[in-house]
C-alpha positions as CSV (number, residue, x, y, z in Angstrom):
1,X,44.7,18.2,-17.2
2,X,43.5,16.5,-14.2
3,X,41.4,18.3,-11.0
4,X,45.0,17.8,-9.3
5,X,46.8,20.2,-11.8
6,X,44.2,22.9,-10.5
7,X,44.9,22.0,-7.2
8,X,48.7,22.3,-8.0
9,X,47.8,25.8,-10.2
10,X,45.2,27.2,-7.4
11,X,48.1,26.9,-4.8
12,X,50.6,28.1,-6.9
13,X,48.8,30.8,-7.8
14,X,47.9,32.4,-4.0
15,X,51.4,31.6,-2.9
16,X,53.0,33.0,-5.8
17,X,56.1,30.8,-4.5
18,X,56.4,27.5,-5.5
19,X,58.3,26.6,-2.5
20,X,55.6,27.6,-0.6
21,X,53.1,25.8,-2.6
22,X,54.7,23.1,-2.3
23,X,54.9,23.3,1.6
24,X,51.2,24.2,1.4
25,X,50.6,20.7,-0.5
26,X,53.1,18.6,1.0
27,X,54.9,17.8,-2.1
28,X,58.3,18.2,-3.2
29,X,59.1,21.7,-5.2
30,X,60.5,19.7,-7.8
31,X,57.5,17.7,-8.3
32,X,55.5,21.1,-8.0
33,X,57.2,22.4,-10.7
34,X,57.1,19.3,-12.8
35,X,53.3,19.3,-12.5
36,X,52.9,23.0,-14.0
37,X,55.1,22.5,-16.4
38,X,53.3,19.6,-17.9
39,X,49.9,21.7,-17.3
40,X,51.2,24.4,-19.5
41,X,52.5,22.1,-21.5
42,X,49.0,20.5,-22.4
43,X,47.1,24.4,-22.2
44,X,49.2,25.2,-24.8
45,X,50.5,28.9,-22.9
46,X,52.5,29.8,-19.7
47,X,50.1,29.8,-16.4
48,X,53.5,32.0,-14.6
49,X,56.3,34.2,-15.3
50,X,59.0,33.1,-13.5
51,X,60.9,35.2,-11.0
52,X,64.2,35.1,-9.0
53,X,62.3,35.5,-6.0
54,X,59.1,33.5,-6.8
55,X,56.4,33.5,-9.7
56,X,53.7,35.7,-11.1
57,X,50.7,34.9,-13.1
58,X,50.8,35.3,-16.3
59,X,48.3,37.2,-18.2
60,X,46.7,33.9,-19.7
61,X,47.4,32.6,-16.4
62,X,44.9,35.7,-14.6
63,X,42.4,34.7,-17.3
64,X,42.4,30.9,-16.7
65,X,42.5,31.5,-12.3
66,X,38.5,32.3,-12.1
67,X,37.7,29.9,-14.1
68,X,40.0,27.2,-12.3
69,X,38.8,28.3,-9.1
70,X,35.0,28.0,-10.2
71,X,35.8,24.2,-11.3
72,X,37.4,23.5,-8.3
73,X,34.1,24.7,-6.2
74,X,32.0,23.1,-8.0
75,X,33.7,19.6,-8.1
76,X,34.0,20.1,-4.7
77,X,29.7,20.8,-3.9
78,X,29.5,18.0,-6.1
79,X,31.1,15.9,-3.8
80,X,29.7,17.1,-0.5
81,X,26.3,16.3,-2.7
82,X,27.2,12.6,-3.4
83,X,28.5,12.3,0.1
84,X,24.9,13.4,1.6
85,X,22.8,11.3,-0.5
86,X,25.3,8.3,0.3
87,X,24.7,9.4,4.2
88,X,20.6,9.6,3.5
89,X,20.9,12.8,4.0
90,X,19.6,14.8,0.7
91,X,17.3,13.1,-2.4
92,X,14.1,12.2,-2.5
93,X,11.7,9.5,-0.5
94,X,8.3,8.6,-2.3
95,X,5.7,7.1,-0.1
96,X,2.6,5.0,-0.8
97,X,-0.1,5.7,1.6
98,X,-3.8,3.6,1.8
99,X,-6.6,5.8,3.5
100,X,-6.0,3.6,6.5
101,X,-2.4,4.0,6.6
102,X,-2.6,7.3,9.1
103,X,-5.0,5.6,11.3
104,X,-1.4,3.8,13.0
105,X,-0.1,6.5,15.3
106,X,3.4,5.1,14.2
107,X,3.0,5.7,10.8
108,X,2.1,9.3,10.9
109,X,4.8,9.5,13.7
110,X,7.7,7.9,11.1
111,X,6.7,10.9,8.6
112,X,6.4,13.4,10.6
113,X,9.9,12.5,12.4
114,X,11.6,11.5,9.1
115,X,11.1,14.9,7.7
116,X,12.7,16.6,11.0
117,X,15.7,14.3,11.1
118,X,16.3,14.3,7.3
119,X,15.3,17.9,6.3
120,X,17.0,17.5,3.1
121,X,14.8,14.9,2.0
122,X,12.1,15.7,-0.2
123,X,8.9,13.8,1.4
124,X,6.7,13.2,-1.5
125,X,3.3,11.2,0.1
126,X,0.3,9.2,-2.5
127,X,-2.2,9.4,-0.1
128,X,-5.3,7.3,-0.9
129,X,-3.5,4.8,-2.9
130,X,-5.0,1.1,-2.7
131,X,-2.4,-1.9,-2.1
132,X,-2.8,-2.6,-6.1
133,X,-2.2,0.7,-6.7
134,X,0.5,0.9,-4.7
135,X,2.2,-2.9,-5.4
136,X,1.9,-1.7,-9.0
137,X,3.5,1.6,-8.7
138,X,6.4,-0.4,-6.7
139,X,7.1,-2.6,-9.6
140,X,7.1,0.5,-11.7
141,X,9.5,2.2,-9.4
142,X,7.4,5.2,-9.5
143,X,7.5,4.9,-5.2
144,X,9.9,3.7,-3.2
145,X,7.7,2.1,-0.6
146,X,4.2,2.0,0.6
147,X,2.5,0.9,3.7
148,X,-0.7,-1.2,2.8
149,X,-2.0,-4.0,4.1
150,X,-0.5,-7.8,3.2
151,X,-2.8,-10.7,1.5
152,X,-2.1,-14.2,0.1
153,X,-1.8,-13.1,-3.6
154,X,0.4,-10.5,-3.4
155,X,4.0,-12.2,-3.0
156,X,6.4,-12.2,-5.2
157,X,10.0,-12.0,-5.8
158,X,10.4,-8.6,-6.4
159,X,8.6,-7.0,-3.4
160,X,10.0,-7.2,0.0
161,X,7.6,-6.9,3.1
162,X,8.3,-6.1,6.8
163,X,5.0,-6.6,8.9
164,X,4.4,-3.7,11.5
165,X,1.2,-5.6,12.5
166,X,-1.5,-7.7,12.3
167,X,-5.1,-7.5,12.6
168,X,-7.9,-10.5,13.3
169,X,-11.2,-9.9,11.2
170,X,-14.2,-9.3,13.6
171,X,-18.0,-9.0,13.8
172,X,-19.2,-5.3,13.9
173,X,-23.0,-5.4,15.7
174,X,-25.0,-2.7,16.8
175,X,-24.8,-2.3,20.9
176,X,-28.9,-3.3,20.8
177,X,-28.3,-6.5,18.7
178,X,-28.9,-9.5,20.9
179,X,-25.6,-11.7,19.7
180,X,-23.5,-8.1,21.5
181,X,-24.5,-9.7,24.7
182,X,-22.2,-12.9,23.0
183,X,-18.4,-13.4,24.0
184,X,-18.2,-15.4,21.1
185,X,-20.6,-15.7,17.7
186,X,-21.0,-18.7,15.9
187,X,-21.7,-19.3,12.4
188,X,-25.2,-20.8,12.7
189,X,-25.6,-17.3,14.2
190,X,-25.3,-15.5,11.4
191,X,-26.9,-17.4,8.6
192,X,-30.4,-15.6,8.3
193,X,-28.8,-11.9,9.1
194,X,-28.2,-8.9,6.7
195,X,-25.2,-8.2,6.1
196,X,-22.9,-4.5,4.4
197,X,-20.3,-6.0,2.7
198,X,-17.0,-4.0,1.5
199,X,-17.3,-2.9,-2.6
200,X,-15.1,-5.5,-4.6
201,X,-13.7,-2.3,-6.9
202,X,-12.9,-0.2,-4.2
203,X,-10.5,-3.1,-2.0
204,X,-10.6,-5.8,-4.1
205,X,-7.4,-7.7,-1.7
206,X,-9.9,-7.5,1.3
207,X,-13.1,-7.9,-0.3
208,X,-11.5,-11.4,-1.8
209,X,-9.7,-12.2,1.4
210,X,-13.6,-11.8,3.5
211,X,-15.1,-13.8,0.5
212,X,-12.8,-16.9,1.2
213,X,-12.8,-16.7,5.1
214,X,-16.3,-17.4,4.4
215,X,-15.8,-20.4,2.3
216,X,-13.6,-22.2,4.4
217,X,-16.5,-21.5,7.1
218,X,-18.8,-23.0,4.7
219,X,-21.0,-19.5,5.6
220,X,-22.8,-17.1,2.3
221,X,-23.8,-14.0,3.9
222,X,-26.8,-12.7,3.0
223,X,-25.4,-9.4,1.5
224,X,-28.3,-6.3,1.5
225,X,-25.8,-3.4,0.8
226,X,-22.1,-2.9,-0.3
227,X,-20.1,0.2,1.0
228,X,-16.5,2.2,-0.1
229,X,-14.9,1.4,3.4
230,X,-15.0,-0.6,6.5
231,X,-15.5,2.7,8.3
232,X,-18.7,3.9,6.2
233,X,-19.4,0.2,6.7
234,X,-19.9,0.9,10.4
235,X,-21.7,3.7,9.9
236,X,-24.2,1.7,8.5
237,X,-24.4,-1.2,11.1
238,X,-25.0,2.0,13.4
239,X,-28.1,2.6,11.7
240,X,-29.3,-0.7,11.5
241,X,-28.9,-1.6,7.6
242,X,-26.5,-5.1,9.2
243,X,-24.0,-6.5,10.3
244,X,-20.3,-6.3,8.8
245,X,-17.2,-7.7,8.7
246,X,-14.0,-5.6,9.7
247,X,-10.1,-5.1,10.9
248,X,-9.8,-5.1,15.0
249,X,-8.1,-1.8,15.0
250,X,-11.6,-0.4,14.0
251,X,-12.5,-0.5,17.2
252,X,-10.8,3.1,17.5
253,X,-13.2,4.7,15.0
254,X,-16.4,2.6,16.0
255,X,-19.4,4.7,16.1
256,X,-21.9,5.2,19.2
257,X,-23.6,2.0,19.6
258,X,-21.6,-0.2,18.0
259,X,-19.6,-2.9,19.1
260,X,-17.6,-5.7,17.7
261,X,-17.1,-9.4,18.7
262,X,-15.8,-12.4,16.9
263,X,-17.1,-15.3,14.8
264,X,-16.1,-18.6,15.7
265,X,-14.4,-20.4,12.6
266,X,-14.4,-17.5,11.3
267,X,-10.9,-15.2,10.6
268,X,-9.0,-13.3,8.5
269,X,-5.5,-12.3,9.7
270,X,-5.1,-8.7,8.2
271,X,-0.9,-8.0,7.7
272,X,0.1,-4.6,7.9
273,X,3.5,-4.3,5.8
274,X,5.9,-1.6,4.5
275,X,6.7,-2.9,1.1
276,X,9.2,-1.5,-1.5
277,X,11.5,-3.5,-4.3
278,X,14.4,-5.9,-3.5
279,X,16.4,-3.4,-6.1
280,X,16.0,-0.2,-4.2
281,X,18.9,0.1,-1.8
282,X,18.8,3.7,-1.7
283,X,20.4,5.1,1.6
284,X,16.7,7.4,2.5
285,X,15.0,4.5,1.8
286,X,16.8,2.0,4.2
287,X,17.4,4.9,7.1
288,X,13.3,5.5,6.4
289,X,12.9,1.8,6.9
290,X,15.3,1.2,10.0
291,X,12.8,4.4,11.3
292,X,9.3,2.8,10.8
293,X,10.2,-0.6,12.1
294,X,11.7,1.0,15.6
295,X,8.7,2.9,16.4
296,X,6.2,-0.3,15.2
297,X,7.5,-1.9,18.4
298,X,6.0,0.7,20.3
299,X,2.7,0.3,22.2
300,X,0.3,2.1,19.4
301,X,1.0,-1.1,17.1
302,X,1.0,-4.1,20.3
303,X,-1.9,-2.4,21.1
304,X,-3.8,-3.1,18.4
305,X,-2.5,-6.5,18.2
306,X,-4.0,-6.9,21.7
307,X,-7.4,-5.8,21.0
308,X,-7.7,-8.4,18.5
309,X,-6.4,-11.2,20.4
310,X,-8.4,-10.8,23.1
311,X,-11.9,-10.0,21.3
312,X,-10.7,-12.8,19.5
313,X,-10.5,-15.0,22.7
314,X,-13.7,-14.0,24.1
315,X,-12.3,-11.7,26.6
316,X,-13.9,-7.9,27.8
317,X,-11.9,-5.0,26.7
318,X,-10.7,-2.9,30.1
């Protein structure tokens, strides 16, 4: 018995005329008849008494039409089900997110819009996830993407990257310091200043990546005090404790009296991806992805790429 036999019963059975069944199908009455017969034939009983002016149900045949009709239903949700998730429309998006993450305007605009257009999605957000957190859980497939930020050692074949932005690596002074007065600091600038430094557990990616902008520069800090974040780090250039080493877009949380400006010689180009596996094709996550990349081409994200290019060249913010 095949889900077309039901179809062939189900008609039957409202019409109680095969003729008109068979009008309602668009199939010959012969071939109608053909097709019940064989049904019964498998089922083992008669589905209809047969009449000079049409057919009944039998009294297996009254049994078996609830049933039939409930299989019918539900092979039918099952496909409007299938048909959603093929559409994106229903299933299940899991997204990585680093503390940062939220600090874009597009990002928290992609979520918050995603879940409108898609309410049939279940949104589930790891907030506070590092990038090795998050690259790991990606190879695990326990998330489908993350946004994180991009460094040299983190490539690989399964992963696939799409960068929303970039960010250059600046100085972050207090307002009073006499280099703030500076378009442009040098190295030989720095070499006899204190320095908060970002806690190698905590980021390891951006501690490493600071670490080996400072080697090509040929420059050691002189480190007096590690911090959990960039942005507690600036809370402790504000009180005095040094100078520090952070992403442009900072510049939207700096603290009163602080400024930043940048080193000559001296950069780090900061990659802000969405990242998920080569294998995941799932229809969310592409229509998700297709979502996040249009509004990074909005002004939040070039703006941020501005900032950096021009403290970078020495020019005053407007």
């Amino acid at each position: 018995m095949t889900l077309g036999n039901l179809r062939y019963f189900l008609a039957a059975a409202e019409e109680q005329h095969f003729g008109r069944a068979a009008r309602r199908l668009r199939i010959s009455q012969p071939a109608l008849s053909r097709q019940i017969l064989n049904m019964e034939a498998g089922l083992g009983f008669a589905l209809f008494e047969r009449q000079r002016r049409g057919v009944k149900l039998s009294k297996a045949g009254e049994v078996f039409l609830p049933h039939a009709r409930q299989i019918s239903e539900s092979y039918e949700r099952a496909c409007e089900h299938a048909m959603g998730v093929a559409r994106g429309e229903i299933g299940r998006l899991r997204i990585g997110l680093t503390d940062f993450s939220l600090s874009y305007e597009f990002v928290a605009a992609s979520l918050s819009r995603f879940r409108a257009m898609s309410p049939g999605i279940n949104l589930d957000l790891a907030v506070a996830w590092s990038s090795t957190l998050q690259k790991e859980a990606l190879l695990e497939k326990s998330i489908d993407g993350g946004f994180l930020y991009y460094y040299e050692d983190m490539g690989g074949p399964e992963l696939e990257y799409s960068v929303l932005g970039e960010e250059r690596t600046l100085l972050a002074l207090p307002s009073s310091h006499p280099y703030a007065r500076l378009r442009r600091v040098t190295i030989n600038h720095l070499l006899n200043e204190p320095f908060v430094w970002l806690r190698r557990d905590v980021f390891p990616e951006r501690h490493q990546q600071l670490v080996s902008a400072c080697r090509r520069a040929r420059f050691a800090p002189r480190i007096v005090q590690e911090g959990p974040t960039e942005a507690a780090l600036l809370r402790l250039v504000s009180f005095g404790m040094g100078l520090a080493l952070v992403r442009s877009s900072l510049l939207k949380e700096l603290p009163p009296k602080v400024t930043l400006r940048p080193v000559s010689k001296l950069d780090a180009i900061a990659k802000f991806v969405f990242v998920h596996h080569r294998d995941n094709r799932s229809p969310v996550l592409t229509k998700y992805i297709g979502l996040v990349e249009a509004l990074a081409q909005h002004e939040p994200s070039r703006r941020v790429k501005r900032i950096g290019q021009e403290l970078w060249a020495g020019k005053p913010l407007k």
